[in-house]
PDB file of N, CA, C and O in Angstrom, chain B, residues numbered from 101:
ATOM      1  N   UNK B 101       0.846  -1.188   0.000  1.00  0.00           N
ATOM      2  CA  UNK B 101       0.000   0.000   0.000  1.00  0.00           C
ATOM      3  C   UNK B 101       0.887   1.247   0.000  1.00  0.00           C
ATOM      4  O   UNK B 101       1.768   1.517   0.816  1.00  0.00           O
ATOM      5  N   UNK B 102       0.511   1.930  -1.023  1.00  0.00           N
ATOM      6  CA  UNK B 102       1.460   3.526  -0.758  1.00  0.00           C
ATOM      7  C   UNK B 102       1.426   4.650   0.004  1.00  0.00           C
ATOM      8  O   UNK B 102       0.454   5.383  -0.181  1.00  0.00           O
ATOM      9  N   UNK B 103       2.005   4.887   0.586  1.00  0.00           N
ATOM     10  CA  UNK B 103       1.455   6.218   1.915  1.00  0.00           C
ATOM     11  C   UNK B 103       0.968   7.193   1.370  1.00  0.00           C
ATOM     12  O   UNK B 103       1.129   7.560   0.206  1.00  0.00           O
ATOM     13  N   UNK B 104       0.401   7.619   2.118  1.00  0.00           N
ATOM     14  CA  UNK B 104      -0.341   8.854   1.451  1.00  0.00           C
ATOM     15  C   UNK B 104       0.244   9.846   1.271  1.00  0.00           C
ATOM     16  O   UNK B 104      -0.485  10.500   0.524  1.00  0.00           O
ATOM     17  N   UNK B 105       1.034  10.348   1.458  1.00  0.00           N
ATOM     18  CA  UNK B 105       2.196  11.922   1.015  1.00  0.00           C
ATOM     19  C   UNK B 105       2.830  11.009  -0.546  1.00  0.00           C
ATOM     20  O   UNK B 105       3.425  11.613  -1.438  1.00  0.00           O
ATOM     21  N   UNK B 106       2.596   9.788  -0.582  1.00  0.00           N
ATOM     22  CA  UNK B 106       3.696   9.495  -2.256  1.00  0.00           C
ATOM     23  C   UNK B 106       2.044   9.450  -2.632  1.00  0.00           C
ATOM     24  O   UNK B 106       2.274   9.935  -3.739  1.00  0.00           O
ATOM     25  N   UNK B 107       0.961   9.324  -2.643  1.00  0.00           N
ATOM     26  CA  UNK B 107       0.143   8.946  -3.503  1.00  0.00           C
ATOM     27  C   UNK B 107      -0.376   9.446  -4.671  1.00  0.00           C
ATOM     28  O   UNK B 107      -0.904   8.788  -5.568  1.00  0.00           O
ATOM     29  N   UNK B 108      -0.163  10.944  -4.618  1.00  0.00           N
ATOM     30  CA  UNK B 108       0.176  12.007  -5.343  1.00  0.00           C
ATOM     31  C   UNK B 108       0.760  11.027  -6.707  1.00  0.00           C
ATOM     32  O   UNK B 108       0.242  10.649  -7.757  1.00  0.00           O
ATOM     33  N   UNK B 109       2.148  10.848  -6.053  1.00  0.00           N
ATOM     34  CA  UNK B 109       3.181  10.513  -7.192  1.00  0.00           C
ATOM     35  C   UNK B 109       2.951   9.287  -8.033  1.00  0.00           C
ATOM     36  O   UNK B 109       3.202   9.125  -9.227  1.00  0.00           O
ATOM     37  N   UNK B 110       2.185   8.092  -6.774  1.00  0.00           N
ATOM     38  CA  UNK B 110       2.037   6.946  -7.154  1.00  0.00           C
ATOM     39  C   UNK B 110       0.761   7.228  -8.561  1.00  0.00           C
ATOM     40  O   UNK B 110       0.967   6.578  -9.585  1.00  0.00           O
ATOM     41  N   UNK B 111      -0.366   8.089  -8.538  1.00  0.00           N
ATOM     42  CA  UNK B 111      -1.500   8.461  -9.214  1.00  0.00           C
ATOM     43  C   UNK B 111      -0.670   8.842 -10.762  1.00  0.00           C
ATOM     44  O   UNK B 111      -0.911   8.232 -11.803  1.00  0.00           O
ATOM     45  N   UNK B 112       0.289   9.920 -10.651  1.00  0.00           N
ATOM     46  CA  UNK B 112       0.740  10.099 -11.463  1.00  0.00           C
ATOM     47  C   UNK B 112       1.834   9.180 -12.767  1.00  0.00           C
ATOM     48  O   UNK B 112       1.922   9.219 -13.994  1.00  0.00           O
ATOM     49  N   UNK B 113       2.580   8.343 -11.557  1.00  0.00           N
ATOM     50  CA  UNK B 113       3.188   7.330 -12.051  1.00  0.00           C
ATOM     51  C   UNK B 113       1.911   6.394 -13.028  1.00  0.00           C
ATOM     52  O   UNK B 113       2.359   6.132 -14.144  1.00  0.00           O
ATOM     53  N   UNK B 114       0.756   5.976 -12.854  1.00  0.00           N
ATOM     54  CA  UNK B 114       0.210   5.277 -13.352  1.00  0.00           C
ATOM     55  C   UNK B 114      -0.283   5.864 -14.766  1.00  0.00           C
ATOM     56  O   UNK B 114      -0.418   5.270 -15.836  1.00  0.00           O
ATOM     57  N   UNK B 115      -0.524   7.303 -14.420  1.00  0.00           N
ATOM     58  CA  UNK B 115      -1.580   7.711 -15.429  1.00  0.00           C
ATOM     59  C   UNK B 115       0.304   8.463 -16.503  1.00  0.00           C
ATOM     60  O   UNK B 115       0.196   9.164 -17.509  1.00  0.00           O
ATOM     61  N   UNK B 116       1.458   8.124 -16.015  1.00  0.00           N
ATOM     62  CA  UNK B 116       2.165   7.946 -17.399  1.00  0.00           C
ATOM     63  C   UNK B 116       2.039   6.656 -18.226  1.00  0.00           C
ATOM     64  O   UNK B 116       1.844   6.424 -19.419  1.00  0.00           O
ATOM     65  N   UNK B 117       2.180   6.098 -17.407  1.00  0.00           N
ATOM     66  CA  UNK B 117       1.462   4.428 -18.461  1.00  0.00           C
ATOM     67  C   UNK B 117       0.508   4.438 -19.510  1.00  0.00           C
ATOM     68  O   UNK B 117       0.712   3.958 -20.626  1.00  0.00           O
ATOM     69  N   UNK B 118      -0.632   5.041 -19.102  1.00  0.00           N
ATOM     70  CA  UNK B 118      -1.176   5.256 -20.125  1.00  0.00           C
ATOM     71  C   UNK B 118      -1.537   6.526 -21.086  1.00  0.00           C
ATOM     72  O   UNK B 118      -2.460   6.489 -21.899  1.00  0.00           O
ATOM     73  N   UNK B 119      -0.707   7.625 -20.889  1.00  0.00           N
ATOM     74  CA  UNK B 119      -0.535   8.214 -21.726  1.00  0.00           C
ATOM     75  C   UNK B 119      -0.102   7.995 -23.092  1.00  0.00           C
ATOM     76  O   UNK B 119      -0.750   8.413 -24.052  1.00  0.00           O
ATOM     77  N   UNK B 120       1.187   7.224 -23.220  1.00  0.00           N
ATOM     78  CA  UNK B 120       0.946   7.131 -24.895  1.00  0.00           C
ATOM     79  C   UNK B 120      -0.083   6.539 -25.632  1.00  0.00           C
ATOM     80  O   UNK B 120       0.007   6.488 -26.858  1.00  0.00           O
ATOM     81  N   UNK B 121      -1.273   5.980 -24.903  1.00  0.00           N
ATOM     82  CA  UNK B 121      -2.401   5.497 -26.017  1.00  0.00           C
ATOM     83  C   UNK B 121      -3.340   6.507 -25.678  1.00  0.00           C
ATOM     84  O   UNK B 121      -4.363   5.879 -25.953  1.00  0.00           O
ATOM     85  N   UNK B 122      -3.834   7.869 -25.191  1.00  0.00           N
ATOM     86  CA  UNK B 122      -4.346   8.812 -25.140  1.00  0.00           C
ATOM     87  C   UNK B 122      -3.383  10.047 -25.922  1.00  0.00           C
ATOM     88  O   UNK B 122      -3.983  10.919 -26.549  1.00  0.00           O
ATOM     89  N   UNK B 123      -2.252  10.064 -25.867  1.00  0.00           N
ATOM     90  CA  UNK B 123      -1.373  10.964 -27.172  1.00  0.00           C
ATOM     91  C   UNK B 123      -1.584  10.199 -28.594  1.00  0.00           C
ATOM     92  O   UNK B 123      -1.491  10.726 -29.702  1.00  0.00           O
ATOM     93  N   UNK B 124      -1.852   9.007 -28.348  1.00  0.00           N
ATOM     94  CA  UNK B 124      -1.656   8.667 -29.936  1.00  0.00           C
ATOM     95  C   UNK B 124      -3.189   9.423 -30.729  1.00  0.00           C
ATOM     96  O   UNK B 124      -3.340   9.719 -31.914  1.00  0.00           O
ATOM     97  N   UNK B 125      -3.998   9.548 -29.780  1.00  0.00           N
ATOM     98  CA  UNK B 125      -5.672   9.870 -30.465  1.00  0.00           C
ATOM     99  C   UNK B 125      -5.631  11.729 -30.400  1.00  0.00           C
ATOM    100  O   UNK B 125      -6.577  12.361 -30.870  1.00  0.00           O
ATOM    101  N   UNK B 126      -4.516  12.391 -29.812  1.00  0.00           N
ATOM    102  CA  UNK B 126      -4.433  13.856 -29.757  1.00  0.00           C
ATOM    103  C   UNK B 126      -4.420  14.366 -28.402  1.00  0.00           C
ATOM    104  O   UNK B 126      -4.230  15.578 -28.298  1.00  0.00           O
ATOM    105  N   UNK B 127      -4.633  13.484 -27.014  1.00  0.00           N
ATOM    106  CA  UNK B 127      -5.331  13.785 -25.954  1.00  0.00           C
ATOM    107  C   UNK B 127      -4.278  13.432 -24.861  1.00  0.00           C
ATOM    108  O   UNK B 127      -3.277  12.729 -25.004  1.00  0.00           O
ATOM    109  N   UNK B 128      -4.652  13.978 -23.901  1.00  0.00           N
ATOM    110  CA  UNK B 128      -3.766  14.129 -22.782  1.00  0.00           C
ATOM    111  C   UNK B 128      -4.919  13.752 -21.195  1.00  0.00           C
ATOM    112  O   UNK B 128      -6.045  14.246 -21.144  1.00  0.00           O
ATOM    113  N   UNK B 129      -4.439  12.946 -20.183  1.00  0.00           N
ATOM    114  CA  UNK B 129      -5.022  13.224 -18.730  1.00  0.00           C
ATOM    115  C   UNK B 129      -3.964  13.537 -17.958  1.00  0.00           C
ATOM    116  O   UNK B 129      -2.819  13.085 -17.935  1.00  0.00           O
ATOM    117  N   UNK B 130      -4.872  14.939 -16.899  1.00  0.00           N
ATOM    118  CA  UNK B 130      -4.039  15.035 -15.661  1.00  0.00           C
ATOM    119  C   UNK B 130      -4.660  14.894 -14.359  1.00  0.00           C
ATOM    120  O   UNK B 130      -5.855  14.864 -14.065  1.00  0.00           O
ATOM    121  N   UNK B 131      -3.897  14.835 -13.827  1.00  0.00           N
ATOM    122  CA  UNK B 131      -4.762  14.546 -11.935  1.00  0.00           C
ATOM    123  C   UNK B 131      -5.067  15.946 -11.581  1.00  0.00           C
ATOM    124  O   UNK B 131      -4.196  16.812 -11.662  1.00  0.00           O
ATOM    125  N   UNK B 132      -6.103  16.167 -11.244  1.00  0.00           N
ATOM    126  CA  UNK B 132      -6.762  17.410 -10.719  1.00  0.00           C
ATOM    127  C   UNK B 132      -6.850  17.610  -9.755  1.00  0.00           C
ATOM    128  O   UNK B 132      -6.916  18.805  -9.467  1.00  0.00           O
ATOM    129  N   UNK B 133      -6.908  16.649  -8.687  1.00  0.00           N
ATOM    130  CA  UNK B 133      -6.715  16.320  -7.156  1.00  0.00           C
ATOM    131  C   UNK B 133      -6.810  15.557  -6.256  1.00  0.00           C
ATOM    132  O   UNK B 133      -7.940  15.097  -6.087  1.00  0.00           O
ATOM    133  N   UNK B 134      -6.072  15.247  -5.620  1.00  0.00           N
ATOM    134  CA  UNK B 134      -6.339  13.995  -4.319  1.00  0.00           C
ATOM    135  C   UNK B 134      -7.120  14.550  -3.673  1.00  0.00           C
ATOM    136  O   UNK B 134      -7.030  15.712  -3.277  1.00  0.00           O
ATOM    137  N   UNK B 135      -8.192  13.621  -3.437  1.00  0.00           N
ATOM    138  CA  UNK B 135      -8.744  13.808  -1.824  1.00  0.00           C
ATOM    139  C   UNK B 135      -9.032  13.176  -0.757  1.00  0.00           C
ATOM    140  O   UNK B 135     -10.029  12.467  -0.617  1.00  0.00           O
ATOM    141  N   UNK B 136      -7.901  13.455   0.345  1.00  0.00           N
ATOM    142  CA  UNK B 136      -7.287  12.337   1.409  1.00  0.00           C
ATOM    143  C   UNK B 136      -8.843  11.829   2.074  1.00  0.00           C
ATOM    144  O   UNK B 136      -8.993  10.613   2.188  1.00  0.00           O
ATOM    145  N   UNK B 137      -9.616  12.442   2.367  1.00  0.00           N
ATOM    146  CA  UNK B 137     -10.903  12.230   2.835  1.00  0.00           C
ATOM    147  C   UNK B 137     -11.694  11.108   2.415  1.00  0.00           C
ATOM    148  O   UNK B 137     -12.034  10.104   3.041  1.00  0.00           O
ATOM    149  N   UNK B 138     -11.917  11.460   1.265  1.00  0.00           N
ATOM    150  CA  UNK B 138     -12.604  10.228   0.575  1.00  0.00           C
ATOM    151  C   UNK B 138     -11.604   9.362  -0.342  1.00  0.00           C
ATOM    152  O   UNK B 138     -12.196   8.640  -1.145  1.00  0.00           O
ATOM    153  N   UNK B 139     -10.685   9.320  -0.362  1.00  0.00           N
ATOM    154  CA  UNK B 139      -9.842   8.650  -1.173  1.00  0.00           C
ATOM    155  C   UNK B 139      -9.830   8.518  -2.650  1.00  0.00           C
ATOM    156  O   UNK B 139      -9.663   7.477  -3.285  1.00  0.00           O
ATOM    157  N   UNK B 140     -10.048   9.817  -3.151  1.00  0.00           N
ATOM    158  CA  UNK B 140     -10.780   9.976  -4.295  1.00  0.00           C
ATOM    159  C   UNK B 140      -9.753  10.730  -5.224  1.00  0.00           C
ATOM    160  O   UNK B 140      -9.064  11.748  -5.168  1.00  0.00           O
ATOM    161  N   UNK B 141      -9.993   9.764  -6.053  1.00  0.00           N
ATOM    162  CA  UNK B 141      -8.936  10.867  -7.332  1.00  0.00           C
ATOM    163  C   UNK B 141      -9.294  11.481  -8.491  1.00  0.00           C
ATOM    164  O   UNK B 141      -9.786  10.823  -9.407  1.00  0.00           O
ATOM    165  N   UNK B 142      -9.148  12.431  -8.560  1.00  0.00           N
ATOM    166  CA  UNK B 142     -10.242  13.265  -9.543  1.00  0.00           C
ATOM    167  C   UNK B 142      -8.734  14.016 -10.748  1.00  0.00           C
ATOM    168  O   UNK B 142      -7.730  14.707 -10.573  1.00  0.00           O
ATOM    169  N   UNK B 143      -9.544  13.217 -12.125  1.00  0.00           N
ATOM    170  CA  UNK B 143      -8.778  13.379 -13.008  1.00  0.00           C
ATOM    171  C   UNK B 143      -9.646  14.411 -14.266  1.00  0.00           C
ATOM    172  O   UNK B 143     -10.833  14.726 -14.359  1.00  0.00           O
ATOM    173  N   UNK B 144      -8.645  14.680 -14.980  1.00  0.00           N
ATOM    174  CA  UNK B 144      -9.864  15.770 -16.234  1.00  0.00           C
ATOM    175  C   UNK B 144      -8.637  14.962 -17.781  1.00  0.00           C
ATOM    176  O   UNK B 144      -7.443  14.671 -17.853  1.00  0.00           O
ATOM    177  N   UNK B 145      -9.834  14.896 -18.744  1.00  0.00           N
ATOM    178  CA  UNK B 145      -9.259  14.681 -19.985  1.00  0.00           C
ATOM    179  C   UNK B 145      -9.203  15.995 -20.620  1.00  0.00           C
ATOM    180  O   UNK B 145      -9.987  16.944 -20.631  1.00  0.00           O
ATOM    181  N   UNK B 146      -7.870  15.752 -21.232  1.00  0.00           N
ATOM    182  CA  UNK B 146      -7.963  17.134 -22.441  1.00  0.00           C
ATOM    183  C   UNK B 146      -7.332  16.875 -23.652  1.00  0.00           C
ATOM    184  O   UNK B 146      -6.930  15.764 -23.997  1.00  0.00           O
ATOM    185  N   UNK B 147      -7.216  18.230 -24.504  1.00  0.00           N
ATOM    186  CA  UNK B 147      -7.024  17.842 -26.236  1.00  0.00           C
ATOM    187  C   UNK B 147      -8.039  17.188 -26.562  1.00  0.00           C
ATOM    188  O   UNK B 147      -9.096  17.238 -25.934  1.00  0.00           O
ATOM    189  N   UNK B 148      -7.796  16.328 -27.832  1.00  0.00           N
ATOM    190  CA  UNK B 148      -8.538  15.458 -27.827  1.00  0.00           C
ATOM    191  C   UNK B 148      -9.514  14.482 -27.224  1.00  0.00           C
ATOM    192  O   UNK B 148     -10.552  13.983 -27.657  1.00  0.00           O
ATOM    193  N   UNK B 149      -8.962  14.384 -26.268  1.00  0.00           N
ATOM    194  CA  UNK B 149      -9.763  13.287 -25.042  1.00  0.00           C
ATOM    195  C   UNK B 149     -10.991  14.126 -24.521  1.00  0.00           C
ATOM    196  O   UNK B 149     -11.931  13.703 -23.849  1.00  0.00           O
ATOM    197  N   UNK B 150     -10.868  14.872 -24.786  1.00  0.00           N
ATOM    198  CA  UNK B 150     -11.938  15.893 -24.265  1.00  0.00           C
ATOM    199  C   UNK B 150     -12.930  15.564 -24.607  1.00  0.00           C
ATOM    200  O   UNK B 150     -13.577  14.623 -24.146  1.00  0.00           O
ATOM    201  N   UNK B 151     -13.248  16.323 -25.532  1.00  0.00           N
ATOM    202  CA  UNK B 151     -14.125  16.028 -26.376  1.00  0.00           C
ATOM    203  C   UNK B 151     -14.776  14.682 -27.308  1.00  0.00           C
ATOM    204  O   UNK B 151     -15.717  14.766 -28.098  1.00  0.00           O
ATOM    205  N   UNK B 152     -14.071  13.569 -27.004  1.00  0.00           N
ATOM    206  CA  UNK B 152     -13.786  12.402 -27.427  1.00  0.00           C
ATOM    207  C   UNK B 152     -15.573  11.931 -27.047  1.00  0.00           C
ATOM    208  O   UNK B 152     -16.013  12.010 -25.900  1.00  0.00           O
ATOM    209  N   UNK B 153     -16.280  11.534 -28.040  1.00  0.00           N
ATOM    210  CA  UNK B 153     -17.240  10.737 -27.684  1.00  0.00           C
ATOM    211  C   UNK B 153     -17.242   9.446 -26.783  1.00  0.00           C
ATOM    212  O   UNK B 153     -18.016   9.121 -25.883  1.00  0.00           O
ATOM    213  N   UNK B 154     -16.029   8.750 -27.353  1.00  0.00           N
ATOM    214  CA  UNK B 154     -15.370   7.697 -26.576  1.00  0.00           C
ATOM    215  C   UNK B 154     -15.056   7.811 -25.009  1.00  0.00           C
ATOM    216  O   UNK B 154     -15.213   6.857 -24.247  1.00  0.00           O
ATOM    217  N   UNK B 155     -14.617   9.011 -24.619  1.00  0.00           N
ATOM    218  CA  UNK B 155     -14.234   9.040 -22.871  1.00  0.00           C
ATOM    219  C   UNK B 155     -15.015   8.683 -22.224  1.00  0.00           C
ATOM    220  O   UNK B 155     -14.387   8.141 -21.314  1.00  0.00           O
ATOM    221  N   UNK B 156     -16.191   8.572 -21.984  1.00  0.00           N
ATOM    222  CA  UNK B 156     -16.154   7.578 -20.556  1.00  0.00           C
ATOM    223  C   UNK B 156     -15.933   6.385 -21.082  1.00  0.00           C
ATOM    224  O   UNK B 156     -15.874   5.588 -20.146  1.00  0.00           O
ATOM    225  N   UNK B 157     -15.751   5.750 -22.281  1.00  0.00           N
ATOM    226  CA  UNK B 157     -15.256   4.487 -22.260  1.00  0.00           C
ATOM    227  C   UNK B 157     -14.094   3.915 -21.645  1.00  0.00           C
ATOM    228  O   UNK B 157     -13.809   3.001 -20.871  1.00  0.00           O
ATOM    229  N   UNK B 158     -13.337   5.160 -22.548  1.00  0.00           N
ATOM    230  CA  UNK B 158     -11.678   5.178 -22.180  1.00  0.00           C
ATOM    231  C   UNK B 158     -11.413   5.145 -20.595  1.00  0.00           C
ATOM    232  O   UNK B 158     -10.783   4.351 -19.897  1.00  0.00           O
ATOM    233  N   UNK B 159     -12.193   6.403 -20.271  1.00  0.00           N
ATOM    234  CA  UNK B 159     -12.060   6.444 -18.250  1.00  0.00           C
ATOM    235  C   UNK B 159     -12.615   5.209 -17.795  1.00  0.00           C
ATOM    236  O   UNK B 159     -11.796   4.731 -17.010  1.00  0.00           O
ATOM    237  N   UNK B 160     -13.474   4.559 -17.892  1.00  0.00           N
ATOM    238  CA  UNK B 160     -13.890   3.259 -17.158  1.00  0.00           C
ATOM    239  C   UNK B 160     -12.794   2.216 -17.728  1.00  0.00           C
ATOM    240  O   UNK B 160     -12.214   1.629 -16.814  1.00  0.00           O
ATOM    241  N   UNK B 161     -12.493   1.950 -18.668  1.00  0.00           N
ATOM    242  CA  UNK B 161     -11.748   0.718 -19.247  1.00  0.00           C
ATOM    243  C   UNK B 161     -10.354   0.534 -19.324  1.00  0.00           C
ATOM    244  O   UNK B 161      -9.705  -0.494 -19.523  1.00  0.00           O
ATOM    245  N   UNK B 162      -9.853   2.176 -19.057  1.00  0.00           N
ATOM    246  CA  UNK B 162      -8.723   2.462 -19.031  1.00  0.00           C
ATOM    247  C   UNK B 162      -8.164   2.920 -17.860  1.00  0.00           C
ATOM    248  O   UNK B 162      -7.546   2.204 -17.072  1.00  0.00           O
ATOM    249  N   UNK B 163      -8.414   4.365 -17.701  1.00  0.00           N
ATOM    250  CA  UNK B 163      -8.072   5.180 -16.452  1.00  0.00           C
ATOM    251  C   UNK B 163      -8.426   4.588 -15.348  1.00  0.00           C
ATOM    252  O   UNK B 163      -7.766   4.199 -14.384  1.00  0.00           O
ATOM    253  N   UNK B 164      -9.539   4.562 -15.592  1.00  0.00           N
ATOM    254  CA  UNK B 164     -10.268   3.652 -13.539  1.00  0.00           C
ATOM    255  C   UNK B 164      -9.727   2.082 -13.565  1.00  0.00           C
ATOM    256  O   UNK B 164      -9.487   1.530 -12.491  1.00  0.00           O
ATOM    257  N   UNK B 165      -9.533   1.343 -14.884  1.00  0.00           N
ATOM    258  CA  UNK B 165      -9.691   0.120 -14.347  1.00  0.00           C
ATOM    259  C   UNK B 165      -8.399   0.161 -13.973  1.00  0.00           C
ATOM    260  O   UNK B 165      -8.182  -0.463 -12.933  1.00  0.00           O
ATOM    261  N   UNK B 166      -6.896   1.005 -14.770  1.00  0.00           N
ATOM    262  CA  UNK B 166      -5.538   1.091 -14.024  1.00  0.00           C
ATOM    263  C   UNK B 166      -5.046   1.440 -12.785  1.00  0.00           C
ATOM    264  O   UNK B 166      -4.124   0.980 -12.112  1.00  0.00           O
ATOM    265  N   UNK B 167      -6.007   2.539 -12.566  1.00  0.00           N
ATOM    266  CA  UNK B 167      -5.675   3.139 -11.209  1.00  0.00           C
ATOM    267  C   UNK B 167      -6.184   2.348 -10.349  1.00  0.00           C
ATOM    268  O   UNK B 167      -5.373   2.311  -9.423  1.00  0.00           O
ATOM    269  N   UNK B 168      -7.252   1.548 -10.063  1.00  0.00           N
ATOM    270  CA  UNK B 168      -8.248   0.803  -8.971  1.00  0.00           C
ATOM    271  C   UNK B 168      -6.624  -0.576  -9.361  1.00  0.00           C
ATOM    272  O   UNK B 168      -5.652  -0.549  -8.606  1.00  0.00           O
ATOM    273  N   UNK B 169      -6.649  -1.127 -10.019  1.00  0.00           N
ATOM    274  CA  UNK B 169      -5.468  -2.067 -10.207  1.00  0.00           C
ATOM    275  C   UNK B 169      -4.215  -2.159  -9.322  1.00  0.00           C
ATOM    276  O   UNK B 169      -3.808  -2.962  -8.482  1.00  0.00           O
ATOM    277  N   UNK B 170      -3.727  -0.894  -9.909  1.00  0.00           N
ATOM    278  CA  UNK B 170      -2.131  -0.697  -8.845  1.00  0.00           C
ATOM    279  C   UNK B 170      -2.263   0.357  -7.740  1.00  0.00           C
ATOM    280  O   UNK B 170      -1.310   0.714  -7.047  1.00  0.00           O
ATOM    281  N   UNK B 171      -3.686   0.894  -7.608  1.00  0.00           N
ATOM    282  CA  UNK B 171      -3.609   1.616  -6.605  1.00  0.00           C
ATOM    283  C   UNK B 171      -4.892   1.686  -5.843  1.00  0.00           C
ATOM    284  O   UNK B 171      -5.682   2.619  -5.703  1.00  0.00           O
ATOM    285  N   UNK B 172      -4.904   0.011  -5.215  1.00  0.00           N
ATOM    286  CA  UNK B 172      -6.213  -0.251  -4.284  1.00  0.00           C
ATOM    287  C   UNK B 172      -6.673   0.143  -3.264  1.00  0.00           C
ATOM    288  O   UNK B 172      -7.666  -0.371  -2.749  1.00  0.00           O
ATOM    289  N   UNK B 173      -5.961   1.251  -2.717  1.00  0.00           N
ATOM    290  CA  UNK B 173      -6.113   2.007  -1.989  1.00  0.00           C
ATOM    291  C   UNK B 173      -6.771   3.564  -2.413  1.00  0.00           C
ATOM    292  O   UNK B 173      -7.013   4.427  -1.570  1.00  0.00           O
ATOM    293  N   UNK B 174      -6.940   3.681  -3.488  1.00  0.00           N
ATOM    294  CA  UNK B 174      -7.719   4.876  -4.266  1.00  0.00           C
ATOM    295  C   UNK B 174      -9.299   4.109  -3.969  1.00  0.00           C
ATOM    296  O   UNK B 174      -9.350   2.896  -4.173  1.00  0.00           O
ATOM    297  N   UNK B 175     -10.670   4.882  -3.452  1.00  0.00           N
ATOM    298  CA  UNK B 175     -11.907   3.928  -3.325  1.00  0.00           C
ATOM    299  C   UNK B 175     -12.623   4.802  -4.631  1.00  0.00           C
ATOM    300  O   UNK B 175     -13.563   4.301  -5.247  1.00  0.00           O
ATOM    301  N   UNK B 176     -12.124   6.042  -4.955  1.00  0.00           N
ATOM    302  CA  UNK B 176     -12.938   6.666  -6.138  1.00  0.00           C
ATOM    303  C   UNK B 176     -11.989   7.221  -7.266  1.00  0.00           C
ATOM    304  O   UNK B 176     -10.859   7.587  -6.944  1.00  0.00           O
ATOM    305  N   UNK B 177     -12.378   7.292  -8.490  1.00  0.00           N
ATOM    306  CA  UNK B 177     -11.822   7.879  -9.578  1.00  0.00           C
ATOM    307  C   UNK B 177     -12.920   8.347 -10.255  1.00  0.00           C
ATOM    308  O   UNK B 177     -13.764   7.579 -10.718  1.00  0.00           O
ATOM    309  N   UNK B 178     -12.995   9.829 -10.376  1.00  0.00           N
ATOM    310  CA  UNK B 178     -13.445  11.130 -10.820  1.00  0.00           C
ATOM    311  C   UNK B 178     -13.584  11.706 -11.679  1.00  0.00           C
ATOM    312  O   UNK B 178     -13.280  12.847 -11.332  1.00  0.00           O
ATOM    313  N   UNK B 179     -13.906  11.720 -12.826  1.00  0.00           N
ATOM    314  CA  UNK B 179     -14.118  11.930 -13.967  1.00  0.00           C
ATOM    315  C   UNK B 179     -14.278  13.608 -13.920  1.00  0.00           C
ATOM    316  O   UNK B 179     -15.320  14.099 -13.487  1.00  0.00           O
ATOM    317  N   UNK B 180     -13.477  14.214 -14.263  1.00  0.00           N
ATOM    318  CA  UNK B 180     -14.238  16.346 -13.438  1.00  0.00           C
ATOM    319  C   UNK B 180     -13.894  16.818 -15.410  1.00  0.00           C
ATOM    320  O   UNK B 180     -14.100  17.962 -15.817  1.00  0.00           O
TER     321      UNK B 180
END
């Protein structure tokens, strides 16, 4: 389990993983904010991904199912 002062980093570490298959379509995600409270990680798509008809696919199949994966200690992922 990752402590919570790296979780920040650990969130970020993941969501480089899947950046090159969100650059390959024009689009980019960043973490918008931890929140130690609810354990919630609240991410935003942009560029391309934005606007992408496809995103919540991508966020459920991609983003959430990676982050809930290596970081089971996250209980929400946020779509903002």
């Amino acid at each position: 389990m990752v402590m919570t002062k790296n979780i920040k980093i650990a969130i970020e570490e993941v969501l480089e993983e899947i950046r090159p298959m969100l650059h390959s379509h024009g689009g980019d995600i960043e973490l918008v904010e931890w929140l130690e409270k609810g354990k919630t990680a609240q991410v935003r798509f942009v560029g391309g991904c934005a606007t992408c008809p496809m995103a919540q696919m991508t966020f459920k199949n991609l983003v959430e199912a990676s982050l809930k994966e290596k970081l089971p200690e996250i209980k929400k992922i946020e779509l903002v």
